[in-house]
Each structure stands twice: as structure tokens, then as C-alpha cells.
C-alpha positions as CSV (number, residue, x, y, z in Angstrom):
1,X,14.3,25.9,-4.4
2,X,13.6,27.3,-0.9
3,X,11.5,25.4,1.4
4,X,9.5,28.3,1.9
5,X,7.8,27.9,-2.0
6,X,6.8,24.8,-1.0
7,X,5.5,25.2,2.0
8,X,3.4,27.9,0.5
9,X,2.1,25.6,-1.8
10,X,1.6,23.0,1.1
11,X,-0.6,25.6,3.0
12,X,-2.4,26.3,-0.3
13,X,-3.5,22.6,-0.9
14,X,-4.4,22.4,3.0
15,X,-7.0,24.9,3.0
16,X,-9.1,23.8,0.1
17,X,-11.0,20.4,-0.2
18,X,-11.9,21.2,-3.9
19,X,-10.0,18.4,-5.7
20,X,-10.0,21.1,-8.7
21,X,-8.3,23.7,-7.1
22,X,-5.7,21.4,-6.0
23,X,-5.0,20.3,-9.3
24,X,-4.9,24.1,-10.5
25,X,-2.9,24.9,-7.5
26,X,-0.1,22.1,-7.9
27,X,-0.3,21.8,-11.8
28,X,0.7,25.7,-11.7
29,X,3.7,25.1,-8.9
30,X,5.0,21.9,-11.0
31,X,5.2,23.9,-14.5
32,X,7.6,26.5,-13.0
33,X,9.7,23.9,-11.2
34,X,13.2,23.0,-12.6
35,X,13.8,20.0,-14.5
36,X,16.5,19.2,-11.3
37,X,14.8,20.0,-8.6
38,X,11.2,18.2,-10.3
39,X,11.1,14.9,-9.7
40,X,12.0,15.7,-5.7
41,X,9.5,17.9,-5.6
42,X,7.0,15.6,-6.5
43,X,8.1,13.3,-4.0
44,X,7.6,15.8,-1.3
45,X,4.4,17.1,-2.6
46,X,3.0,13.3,-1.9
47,X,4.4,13.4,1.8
48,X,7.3,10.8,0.8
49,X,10.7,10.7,0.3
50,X,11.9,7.7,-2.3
51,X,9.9,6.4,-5.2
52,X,7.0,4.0,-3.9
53,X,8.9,1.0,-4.8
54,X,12.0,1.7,-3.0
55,X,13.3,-0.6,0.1
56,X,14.7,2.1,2.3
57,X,12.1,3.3,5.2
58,X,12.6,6.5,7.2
59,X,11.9,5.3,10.1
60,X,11.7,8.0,12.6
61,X,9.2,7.5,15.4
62,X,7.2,9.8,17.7
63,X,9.2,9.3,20.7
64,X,12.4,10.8,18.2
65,X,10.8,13.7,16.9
66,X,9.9,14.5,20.4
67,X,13.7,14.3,21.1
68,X,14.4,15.9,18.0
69,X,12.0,18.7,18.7
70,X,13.6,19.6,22.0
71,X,17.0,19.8,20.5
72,X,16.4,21.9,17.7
73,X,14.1,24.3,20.4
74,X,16.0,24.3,23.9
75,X,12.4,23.0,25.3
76,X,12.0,20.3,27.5
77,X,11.0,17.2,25.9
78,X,8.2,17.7,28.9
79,X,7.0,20.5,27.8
80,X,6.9,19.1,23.9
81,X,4.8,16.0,25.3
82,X,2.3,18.0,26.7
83,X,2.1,20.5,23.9
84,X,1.8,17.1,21.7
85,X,-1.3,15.5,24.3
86,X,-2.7,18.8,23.9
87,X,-2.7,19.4,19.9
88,X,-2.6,15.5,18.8
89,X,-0.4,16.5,16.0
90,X,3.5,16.8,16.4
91,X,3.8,19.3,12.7
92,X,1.4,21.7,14.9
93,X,4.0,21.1,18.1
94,X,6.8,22.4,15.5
95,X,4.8,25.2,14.2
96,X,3.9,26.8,17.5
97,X,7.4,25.9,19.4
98,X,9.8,27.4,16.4
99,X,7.3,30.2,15.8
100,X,8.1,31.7,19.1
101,X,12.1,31.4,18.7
102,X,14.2,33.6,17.0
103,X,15.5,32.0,14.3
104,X,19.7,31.1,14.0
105,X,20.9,29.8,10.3
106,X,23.7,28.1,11.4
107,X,24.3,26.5,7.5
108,X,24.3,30.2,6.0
109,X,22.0,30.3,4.1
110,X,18.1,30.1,3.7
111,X,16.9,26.1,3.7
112,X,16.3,24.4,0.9
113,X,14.1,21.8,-0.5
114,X,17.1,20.1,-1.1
115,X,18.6,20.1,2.4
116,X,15.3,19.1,3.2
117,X,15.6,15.7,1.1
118,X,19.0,14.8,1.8
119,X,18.9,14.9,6.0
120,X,15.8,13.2,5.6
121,X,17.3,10.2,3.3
122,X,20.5,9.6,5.6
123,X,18.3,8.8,8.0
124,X,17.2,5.6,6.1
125,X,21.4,4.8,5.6
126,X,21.9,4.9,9.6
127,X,22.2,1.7,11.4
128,X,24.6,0.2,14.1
129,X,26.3,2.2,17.4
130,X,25.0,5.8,17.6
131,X,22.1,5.9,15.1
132,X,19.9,7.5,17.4
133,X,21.3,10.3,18.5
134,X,22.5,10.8,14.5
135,X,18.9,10.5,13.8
136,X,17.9,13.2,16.0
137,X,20.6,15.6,14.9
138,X,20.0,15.1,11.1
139,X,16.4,16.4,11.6
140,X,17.5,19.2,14.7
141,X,19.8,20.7,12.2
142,X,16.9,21.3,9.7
143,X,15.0,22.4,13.0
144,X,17.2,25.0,14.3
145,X,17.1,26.4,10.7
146,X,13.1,26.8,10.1
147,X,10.7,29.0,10.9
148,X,7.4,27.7,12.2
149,X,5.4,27.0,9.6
150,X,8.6,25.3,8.0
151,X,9.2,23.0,10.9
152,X,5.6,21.6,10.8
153,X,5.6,20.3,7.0
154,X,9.4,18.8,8.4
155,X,7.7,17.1,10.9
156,X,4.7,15.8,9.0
157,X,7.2,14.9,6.0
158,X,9.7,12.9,8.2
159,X,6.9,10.8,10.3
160,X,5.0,10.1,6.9
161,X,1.9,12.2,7.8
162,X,1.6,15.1,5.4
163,X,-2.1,15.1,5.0
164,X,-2.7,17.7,2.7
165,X,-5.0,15.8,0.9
166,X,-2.8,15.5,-2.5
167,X,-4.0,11.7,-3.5
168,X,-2.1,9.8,-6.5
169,X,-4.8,10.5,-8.5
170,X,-4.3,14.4,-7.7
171,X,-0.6,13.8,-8.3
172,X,-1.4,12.4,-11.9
173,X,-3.7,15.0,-13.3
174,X,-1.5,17.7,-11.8
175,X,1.2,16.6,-13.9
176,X,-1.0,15.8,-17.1
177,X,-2.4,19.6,-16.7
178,X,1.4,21.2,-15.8
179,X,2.7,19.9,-18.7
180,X,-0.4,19.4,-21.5
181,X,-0.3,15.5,-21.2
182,X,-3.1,13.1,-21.6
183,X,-4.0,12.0,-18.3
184,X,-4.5,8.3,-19.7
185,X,-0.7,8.4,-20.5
186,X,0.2,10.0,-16.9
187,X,-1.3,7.1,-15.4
188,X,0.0,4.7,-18.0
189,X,3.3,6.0,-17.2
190,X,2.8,5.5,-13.2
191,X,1.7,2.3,-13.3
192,X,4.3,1.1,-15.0
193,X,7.0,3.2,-13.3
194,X,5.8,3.6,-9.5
195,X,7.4,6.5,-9.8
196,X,5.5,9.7,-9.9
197,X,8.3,12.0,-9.8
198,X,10.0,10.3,-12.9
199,X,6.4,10.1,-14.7
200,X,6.6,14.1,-14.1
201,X,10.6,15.0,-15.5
202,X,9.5,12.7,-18.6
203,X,6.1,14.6,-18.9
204,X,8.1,17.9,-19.1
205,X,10.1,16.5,-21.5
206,X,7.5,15.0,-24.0
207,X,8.6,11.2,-23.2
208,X,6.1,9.7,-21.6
209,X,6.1,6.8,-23.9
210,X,9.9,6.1,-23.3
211,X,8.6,4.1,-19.6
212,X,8.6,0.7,-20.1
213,X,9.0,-2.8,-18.5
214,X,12.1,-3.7,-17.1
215,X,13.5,-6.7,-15.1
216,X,13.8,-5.9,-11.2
217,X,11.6,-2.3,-11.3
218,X,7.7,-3.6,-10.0
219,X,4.7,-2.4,-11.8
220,X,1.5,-1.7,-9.9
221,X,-1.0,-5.0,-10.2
222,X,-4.0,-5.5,-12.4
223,X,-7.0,-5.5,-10.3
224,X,-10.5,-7.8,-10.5
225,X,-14.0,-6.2,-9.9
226,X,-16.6,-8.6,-8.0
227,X,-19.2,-10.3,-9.7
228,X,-22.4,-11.6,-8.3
229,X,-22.5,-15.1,-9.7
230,X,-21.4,-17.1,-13.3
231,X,-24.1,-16.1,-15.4
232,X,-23.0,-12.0,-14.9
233,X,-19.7,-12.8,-15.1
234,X,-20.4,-14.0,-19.0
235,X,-22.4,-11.2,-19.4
236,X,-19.9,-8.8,-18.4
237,X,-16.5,-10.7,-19.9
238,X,-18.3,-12.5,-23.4
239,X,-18.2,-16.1,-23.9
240,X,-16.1,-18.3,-23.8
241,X,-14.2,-17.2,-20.4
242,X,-11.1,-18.6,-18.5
243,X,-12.0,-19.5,-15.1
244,X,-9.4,-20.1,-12.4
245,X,-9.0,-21.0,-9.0
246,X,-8.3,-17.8,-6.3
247,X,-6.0,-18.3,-3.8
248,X,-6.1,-17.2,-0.1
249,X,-2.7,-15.5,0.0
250,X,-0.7,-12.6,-0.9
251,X,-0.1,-11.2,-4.4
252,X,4.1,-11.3,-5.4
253,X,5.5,-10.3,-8.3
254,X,8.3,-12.5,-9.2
255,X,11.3,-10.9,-11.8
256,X,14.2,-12.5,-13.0
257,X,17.1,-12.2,-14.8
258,X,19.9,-14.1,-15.5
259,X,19.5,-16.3,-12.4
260,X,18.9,-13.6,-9.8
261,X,15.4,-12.9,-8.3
262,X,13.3,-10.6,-7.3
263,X,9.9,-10.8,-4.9
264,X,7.9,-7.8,-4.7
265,X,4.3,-7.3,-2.7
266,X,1.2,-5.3,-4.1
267,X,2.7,-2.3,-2.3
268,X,5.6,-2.4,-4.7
269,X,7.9,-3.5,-1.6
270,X,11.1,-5.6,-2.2
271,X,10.6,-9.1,0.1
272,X,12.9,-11.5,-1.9
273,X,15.3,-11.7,1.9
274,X,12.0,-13.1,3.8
275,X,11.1,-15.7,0.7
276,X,14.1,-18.1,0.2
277,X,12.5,-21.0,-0.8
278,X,10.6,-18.7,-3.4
279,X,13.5,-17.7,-4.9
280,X,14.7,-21.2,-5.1
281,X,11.6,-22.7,-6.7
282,X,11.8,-19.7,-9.3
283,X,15.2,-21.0,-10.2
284,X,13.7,-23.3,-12.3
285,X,11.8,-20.8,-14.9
286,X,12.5,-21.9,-18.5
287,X,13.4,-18.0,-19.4
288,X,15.9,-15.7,-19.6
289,X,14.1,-13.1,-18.2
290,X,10.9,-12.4,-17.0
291,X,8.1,-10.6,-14.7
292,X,5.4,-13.3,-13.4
293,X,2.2,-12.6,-11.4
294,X,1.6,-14.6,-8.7
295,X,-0.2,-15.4,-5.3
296,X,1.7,-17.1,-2.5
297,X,-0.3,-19.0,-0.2
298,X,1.0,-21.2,3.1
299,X,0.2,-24.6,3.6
300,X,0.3,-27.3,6.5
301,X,3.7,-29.3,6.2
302,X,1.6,-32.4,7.6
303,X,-1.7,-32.5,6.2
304,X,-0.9,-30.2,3.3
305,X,-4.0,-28.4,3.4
306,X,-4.2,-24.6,2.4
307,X,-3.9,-21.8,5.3
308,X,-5.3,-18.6,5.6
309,X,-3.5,-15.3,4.6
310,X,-3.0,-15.0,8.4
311,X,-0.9,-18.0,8.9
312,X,2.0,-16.5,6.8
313,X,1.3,-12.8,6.7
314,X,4.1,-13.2,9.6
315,X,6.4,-13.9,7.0
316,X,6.3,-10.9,5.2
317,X,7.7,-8.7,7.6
318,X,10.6,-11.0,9.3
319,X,13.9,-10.2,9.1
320,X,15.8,-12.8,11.4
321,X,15.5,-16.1,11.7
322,X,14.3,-16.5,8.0
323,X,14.9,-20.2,7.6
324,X,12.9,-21.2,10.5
325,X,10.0,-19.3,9.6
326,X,10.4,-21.0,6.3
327,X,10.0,-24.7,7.2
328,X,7.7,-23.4,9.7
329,X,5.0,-22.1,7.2
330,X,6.2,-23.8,4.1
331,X,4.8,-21.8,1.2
332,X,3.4,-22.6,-2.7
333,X,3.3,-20.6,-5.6
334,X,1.0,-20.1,-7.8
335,X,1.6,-18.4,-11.3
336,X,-1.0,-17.1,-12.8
337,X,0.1,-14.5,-15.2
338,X,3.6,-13.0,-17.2
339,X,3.9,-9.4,-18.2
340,X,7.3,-10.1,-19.6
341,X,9.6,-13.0,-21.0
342,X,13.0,-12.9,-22.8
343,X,13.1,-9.5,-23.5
344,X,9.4,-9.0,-24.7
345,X,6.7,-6.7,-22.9
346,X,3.8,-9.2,-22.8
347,X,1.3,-6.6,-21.4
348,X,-0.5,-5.5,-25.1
349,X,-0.6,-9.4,-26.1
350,X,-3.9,-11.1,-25.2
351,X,-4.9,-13.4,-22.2
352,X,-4.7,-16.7,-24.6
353,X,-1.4,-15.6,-25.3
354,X,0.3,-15.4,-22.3
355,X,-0.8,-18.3,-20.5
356,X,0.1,-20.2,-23.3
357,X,3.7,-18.7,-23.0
358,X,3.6,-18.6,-19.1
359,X,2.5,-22.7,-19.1
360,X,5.7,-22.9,-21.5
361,X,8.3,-21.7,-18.9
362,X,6.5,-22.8,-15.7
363,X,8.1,-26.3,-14.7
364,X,5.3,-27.4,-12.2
365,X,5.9,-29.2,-9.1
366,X,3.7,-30.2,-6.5
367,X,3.5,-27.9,-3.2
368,X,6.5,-25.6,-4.6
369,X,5.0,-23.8,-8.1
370,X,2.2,-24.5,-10.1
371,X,0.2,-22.7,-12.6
372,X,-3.4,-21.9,-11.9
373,X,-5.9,-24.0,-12.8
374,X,-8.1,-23.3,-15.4
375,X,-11.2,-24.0,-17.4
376,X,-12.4,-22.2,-20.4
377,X,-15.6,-22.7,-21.6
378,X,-18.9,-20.7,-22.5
379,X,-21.6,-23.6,-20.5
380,X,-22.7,-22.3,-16.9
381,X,-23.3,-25.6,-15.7
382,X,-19.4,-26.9,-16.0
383,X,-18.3,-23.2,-14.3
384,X,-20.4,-23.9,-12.0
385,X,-19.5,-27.8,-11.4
386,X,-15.6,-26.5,-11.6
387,X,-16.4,-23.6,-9.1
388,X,-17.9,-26.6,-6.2
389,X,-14.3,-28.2,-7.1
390,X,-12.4,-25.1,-6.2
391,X,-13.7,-24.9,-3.1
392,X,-14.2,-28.4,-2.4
393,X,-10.6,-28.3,-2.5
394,X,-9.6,-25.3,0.0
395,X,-9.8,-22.4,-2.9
396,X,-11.6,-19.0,-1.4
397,X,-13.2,-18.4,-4.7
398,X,-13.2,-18.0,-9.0
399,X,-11.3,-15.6,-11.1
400,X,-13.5,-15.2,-14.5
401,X,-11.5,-13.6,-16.9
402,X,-11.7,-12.6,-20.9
403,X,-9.6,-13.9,-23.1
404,X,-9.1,-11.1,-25.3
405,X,-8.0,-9.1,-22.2
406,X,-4.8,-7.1,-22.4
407,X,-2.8,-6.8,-18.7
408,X,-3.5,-3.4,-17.2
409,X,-1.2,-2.4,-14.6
410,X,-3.1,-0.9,-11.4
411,X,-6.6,-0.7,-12.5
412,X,-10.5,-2.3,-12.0
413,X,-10.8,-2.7,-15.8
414,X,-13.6,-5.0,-16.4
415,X,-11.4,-7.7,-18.2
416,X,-11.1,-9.9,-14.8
417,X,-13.7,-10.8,-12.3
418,X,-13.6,-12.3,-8.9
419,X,-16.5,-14.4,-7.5
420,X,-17.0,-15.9,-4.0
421,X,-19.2,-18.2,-2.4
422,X,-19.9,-15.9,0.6
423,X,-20.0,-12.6,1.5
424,X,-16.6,-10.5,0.3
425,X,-14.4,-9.9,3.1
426,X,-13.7,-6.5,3.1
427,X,-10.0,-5.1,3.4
428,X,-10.5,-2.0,5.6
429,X,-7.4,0.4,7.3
430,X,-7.9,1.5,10.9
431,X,-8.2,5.1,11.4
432,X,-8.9,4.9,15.4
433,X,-8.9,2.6,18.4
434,X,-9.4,2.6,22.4
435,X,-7.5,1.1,24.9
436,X,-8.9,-2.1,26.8
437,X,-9.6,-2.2,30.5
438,X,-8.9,-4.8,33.0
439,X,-6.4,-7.1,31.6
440,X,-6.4,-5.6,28.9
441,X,-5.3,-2.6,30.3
442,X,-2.3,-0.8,27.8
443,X,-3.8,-2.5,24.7
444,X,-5.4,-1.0,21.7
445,X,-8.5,-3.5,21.9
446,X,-11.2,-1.6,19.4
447,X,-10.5,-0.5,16.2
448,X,-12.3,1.9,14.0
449,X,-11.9,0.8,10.2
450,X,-12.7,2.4,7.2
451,X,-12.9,2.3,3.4
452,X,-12.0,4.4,0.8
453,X,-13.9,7.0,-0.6
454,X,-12.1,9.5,-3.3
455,X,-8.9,11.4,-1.5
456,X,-10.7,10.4,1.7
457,X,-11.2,7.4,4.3
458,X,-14.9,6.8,5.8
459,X,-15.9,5.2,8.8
460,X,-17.5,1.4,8.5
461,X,-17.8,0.1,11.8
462,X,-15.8,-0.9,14.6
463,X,-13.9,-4.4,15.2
464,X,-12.5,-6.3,18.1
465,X,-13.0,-9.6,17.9
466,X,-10.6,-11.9,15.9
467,X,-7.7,-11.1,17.7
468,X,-6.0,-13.1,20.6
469,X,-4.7,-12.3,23.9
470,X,-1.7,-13.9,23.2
471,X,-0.2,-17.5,21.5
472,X,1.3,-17.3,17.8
473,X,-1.8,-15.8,16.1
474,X,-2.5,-12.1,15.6
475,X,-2.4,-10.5,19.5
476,X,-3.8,-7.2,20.7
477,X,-0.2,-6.8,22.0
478,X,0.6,-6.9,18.1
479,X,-1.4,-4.8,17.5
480,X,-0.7,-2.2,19.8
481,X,2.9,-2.3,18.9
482,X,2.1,-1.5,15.0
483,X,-0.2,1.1,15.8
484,X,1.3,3.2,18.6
485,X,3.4,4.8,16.3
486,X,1.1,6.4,14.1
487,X,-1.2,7.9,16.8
488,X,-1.6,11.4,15.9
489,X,-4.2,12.3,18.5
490,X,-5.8,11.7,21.7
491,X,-9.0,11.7,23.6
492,X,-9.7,9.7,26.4
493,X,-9.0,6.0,25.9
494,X,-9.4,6.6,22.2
495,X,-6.8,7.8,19.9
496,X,-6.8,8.8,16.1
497,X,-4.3,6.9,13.6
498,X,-2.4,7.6,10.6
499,X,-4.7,5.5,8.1
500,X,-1.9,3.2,7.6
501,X,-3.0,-0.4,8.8
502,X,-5.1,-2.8,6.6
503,X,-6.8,-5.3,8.2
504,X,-9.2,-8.1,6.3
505,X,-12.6,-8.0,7.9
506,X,-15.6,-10.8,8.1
507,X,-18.8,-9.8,8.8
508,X,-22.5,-10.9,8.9
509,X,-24.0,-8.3,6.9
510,X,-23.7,-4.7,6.0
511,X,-26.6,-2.5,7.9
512,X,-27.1,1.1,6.9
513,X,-26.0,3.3,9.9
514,X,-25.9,7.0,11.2
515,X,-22.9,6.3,13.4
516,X,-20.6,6.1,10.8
517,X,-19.4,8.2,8.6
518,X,-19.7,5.9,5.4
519,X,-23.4,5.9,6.5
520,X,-23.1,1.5,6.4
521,X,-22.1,-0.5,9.4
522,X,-20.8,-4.1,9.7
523,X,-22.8,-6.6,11.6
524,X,-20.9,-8.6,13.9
525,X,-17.4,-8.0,11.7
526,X,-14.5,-9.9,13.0
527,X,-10.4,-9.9,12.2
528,X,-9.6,-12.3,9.6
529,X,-5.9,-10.9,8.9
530,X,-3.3,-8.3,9.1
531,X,-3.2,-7.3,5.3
532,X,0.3,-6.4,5.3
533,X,1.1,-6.3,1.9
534,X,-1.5,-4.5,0.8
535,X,-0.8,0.1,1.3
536,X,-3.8,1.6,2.7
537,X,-4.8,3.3,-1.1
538,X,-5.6,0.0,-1.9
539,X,-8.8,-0.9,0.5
540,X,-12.3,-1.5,-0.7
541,X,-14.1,1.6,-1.3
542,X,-17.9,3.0,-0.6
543,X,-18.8,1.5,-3.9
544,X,-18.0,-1.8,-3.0
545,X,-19.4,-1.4,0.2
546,X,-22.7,0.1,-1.5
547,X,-23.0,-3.4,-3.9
548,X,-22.6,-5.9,-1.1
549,X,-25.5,-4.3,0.4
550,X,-27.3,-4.7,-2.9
551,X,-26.5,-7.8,-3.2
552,X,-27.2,-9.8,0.1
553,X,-30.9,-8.4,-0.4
554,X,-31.3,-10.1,-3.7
């Protein structure tokens, strides 16, 4: 397919907010696509270029394109820096700098989507002596070879900032309505695939029910809704319910096969390298095979009490020095769930069943894996004496859950519930910040979070305490260095960001407020964590937001 069909569809989606013309717009494009080219397309219609899941990252910074830009135009990357100070936006740079060239095909030929995907994807294959400048080329080449509306979607594609405001959820009922599926089984299909663009080939085909589990290939997690206290959580799940202790740390999903191991985060992202001691207690499993839920939290080699999801958050993203950070923030497991075991899907069987199966295989042992504790029982006074335990002993909180419940990949259900003793920290992604003065100086010190609302994110409040000037902790220099990259535009000492960054918030209270967009501020909210493992479609939403401040009047 030529680029140019997309990009016409691209434009199409851009200049309507209407999440139904979208759908019409993109179900219409995906029916007449090729079985071949579909499953790319997809990709590129959701700004990406591998399936979520996949390990290998782009990579391609701002400072590149810049590079990349003056290659593929005979500017001077002086002249592309101020166009980019000017416009905020590096696809808009593209549009206006190759808009004004005459055009030279040196490949012969019109470009194509699929030129398009394969430069992009070597770039993720490049590493050692030379990789820059082999970067550069690999997207100057598709440069030189665009015309201007072309080179901006290239530009937006490779630095991961399409913005055309094509959501998952748009994604899925696209491909339900292209190809006369029921949007339940779309999702269904997603969930359990990751994989959009192979959800859509097996939606042309009629096969939607041919996804399944397998060993190694990460499913999206089943989610928990907040309840207010005990006595709604049996009104909402029945009684009897399981109660269980929830853990301060990160989510993994744990497969194995055979004897190898694999670690995967809630964004679907493969971490077994930065875990070795995980893979080592997992060794141990009494299966075959099998997929495990599971939260990983860090403890204190000396006094062996729990840490915060800060204190190994670290840990998610290291590459070198592995073992160190290992014995450095020792780590436990906790298993709470399986979805699969020796060959079976265990998704459709009931909660009773599987922790019966999961407490089978799990071979406990203290301050490497254990299984969740749990209480079932239908009397509010013992939830409520096992809920002071929980926390008594370092827990944040109580997982409520029905017994009946089936395991539902990627979705707020109803059939788990999560209670706390205080107010919900909220996980929030930054979509702005402003540099710091005096010492300071060169810093991104403030940072405007948001939360989710539909396709869109909405302004909460503003944070910038929490953080640290320097030391081990979370540092403004940190900070800085993760979010530099995705500024996308400029204004003063503020800048806008790709929404990108999740970041746990405290806070006193929620306060209605006209200064944000969400129309809700946060009273005197604080950094708690770096929420690395967690993608930015993830954060709390306005409805969330909208309960807590419900509930802290009651």
C-alpha cells in the first residue's frame, strides 16, 4: 500500500474528535486493506510499530530526528531547532521543511507502507560502533522520499507521538465494525493476544476464537474496582468472599515452561534479565507449565520489613550490574493467581478452583515466594479483624474477591475489589512541567499530572514535592532525564509532554477546581513513585477521581 492512503486516513482521524466518525472512518480503511499488508497497518494506525508485548524499543530521540531532518532536507540542523522552538512539534517541522523541497525518489518508486515499517524496525536491531549515524540514515532515506504531509506522520510514527486520537478502544470497535465481529470477542481476542493487528487478520478471517493462552505470550491483567469499606464489598461480590492481603509492589506475570522463565510487567514488557532471583525462586513450581499472577514487592535484607514500590521500581529498568541491584533490594513474591497449568487454560474455571490448584504447585518459602494470604468468610467482624492484621503487618490494603469469579484479562469487572485504609493514591501520567530556578536551575521541578478520561488525558493538579535533589531516591535530575525526550512543546519555563510518565500520587484531599481541566484538584499531593511498569492507558480516570471525592465527604 502507498503511504499516501494512509496518511489520508491519518489526516481524516486528526480532524474529527467524534469517536464515531473515527470508528466509521478506520472500520471503512481496514475492510479494504489486504490480508498482508493488515496486521501492519493496524500497528501504524495505533502510532506503533511491534505488538504491545514486544521487547524491541525504537528508540530514536529528538536530538536524532533533528539530525535526521537535516539530512533528508539540506537544512541546517539550526534552522530545524528553531523551526522546532517555534512549532513544539517535530511532525509539523517535517511537514513544512519537505513541503517546500522538490521531491527526489531515489528508491524508484512511490513509498510504501511497507518501506515505512521495515527502516523503522532496523532501527530497534542497531547497536554497537556506528549506530547513530545508521539511525539517522534509515529514517533520511524515508525523508528524502516523502512529500510533506508524508514526512510528518514519519516523524510522529518514529518518536512514538502520533496523536490522532485512535485509542485501543477505537482500535477494537474499528475492527469489530470492518469485519461484522462482536465487539466483546474483539476485546476478548486483545486481551488475550496483546496484539491488535493479529486480533484484526483473525477478524477478517472469521477466527477470532482460535486466540488462546500460551506459555511465554503475556495477557493484559485482571483489574480490581475500589470499594468503600467491608460491608459494600459483600454487597457488591455475595457472601462468602476471599479476602487477601495487597501488596505494595509491581504486578509480574510469571510463565514457564519446561524450566525456562518468563517475567512480564502490566505493560506487557518482557523483564525476566532484571529479575534473576525471580526466575530462580520460580524454578521450584510443581508444573509443567504455567502462567501465574503475581505482585513483587522489595524488602529490607536486615529488618525484613516490606518497602515501598519506590525502593525497587529501580530495578525494573536496569540493565547492568543486575546482581548487585539484586542483593541490594532483595525481592519476594507473592502468587496470587494462575491462568494456566500443564497445558490447561484456567481463565473460565472459578476463583475456588484455581487457588486450590495454584496452592498445589506453589512450594512456599519464606522471603522468596509465598501465596497470598487469605480468609474466606461471610462475618464483617473477622474481615475486619483480618484487615487490622494486614496492615498491622506492612500490607497497603485488602483484595475482596468472589469466589465464583472467572479471570478476565484487562478489565474493571466487578468480581475483585480493592479496599484501603486511606485515601487511594492515585496513579497519574505527566502531561507538562517547568524548569526550577536557582539551584534548581536545568531541572524539570513541577509537574502537571493528569488522569484519564475516554481517548483523552485531563488535568488534576500539579506536583513537586516528593522528589529529592539528589541521594539514591527518585531525583529531579531523574526526572528530567526521562522526560526531556518526550517534550513536544515549549513556552517559557514550561514545556508540554508526550503523556508517557506515570507517577503514584499522595494527596490530602481532592477539592473541586477551575484551574484544571478535570475540574478536581489535589490538595497538597506529593510523589510517592515512579510507576514504571504501569503504560499511561492504565492511570486512574475522572471516575475514580469523581468517587474519592464522594467518599472523603461521607
Amino acid at each position: 500500500m502507498e503511504y499516501s492512503e494512509l496518511v489520508k486516513i491519518y489526516e481524516d482521524l486528526e480532524s474529527t474528535s467524534k469517536r464515531l466518525e473515527k470508528i466509521e472512518i478506520l472500520s471503512n480503511f481496514l475492510r479494504k486493506v489486504a490480508k498482508k499488508e493488515l496486521k501492519e497497518i493496524v500497528y501504524l494506525a495505533e502510532g506503533r510499530i511491534f505488538a504491545e508485548w514486544d521487547k524491541r524499543k525504537i528508540g530514536f530521540s529528538n536530538r536524532l530526528m533533528i539530525k535526521a531532518l537535516s539530512s533528508g532536507s539540506g537544512e541546517s540542523s539550526s534552522k530545524i531547532e528553531t523551526l522546532f522552538r517555534k512549532k513544539g512539534d517535530l511532525g509539523l517541522v517535517a511537514e513544512e521543511v519537505f513541503q517546500s523541497k522538490k521531491q527526489m525518489t531515489l528508491m524508484g518508486r512511490k513509498l510504501d507502507t511497507g518501506k515505512v515499517m521495515e527502516n523503522i524496525r532496523k532501527l530497534s536491531e542497531l547497536e554497537g560502533k556506528g549506530t547513530v549515524s545508521k539511525k539517522i540514515s534509515f529514517i533520511s532515506e524515508l525523508l528524502v522520499n516523502a512529500k510533506g504531509k508524508e514526512a510528518k506522520y514519519i516523524v510522529k510514527t518514529v518518536l512514538e507521538n502520533l496523536r490522532i486520537g485512535v485509542s485501543s478502544g477505537i482500535i477494537r470497535d474499528s475492527i469489530a465494525k470492518a469485519f461484522k465481529a462482536e465487539i466483546k470477542d474483539v476485546e476478548e481476542a486483545g486481551d488475550l493476544s496483546g496484539d491488535y493487528g493479529e486480533v484484526a487478520v483473525l477478524a477478517k478471517d472469521k477466527n477470532l476464537k482460535s486466540i488462546g493462552l500460551g506459555v511465554g505470550k503475556p495477557v493484559r491483567s485482571m483489574l480490581a474496582l475500589l470499594v468503600e469499606d467491608i460491608e459494600d464489598g459483600f454487597k457488591a461480590l455475595g457472601e462468602p468472599c476471599q479476602f487477601e492481603n495487597k501488596i505494595d509492589g509491581f504486578r509480574l506475570q510469571c510463565h514457564g515452561s519446561k524450566g525456562k522463565v518468563n517475567l512480564f510487567t502490566r505493560r506487557m514488557e518482557d523483564v525476566t534479565s532484571q529479575f534473576p532471583d525471580i526466575v530462580k525462586f520460580l524454578k521450584n513450581v510443581r508444573a509443567e507449565s504455567y502462567i501465574l499472577d503475581c505482585e513483587a514487592v522489595g524488602y529490607d535484607s536486615k529488618t525484613g520489613k516490606y518497602l515501598p514500590f519506590q525502593s525497587i521500581s529501580q530495578r525494573i529498568k536496569r540493565k547492568y550490574d543486575i546482581e548487585d541491584m539484586a542483593k541490594k533490594f532483595p525481592m519476594e513474591l507473592f502468587v496470587f493467581d494462575v491462568l494456566y497449568c500443564n497445558g490447561k487454560n484456567l481463565m473460565s474455571s472459578n476463583l475456588k478452583e484455581r487457588r486450590e490448584i495454584l496452592e498445589r504447585i506453589i512450594k512456599e518459602k519464606k522471603k522468596e515466594i509465598s501465596v497470598s494470604e487469605k480468609l474466606v468468610t461471610k462475618d464483617k467482624k473477622k474481615a475486619g479483624e483480618f484487615f487490622k492484621k494486614i496492615l498491622k503487618e506492612g500490607f497497603e490494603g485488602l483484595m475482596v474477591k468472589n469466589l465464583e469469579s472467572k479471570y478476565r484479562p484487562g478489565r474493571y469487572v466487578g468480581g475483585w475489589m480493592k479496599l484501603k485504609n486511606i485515601l487511594e493514591p492515585l496513579d497519574l501520567v505527566i502531561l507538562g512541567a517547568e524548569y526550577g530556578e536557582g539551584k534548581r536551575a536545568g531541572w524539570l521541578t513541577s509537574f502537571i499530572v493528569g488522569c484519564k478520561d475516554g481517548n483523552k488525558f485531563l488535568e488534576v493538579g500539579r506536583v513537586s514535592t516528593g522528589i529529592k535533589e539528589k541521594g539514591e531516591d527518585l531525583t529531579y535530575k531523574d526526572m528530567t532525564k526521562l522526560l526531556k525526550p518526550l517534550i513536544v512543546s515549549t513556552k517559557g519555563k514550561g514545556v508540554g509532554v508526550k503523556p508517557k510518565i506515570v507517577i503514584e500520587v499522595a494527596y490530602e484531599e481532592i477539592q473541586k477546581s477551575s484551574k484544571y481541566s478535570s475540574g478536581f484538584g489535589l490538595r497538597f499531593p506529593r510523589v510517592v513513585s515512579l510507576r514504571v511498569d504501569k503504560p499511561s492507558n492504565e492511570v486512574n480516570n475522572l471516575k475514580l477521581v469523581k468517587k474519592i471525592f464522594k467518599m472523603q465527604r461521607k
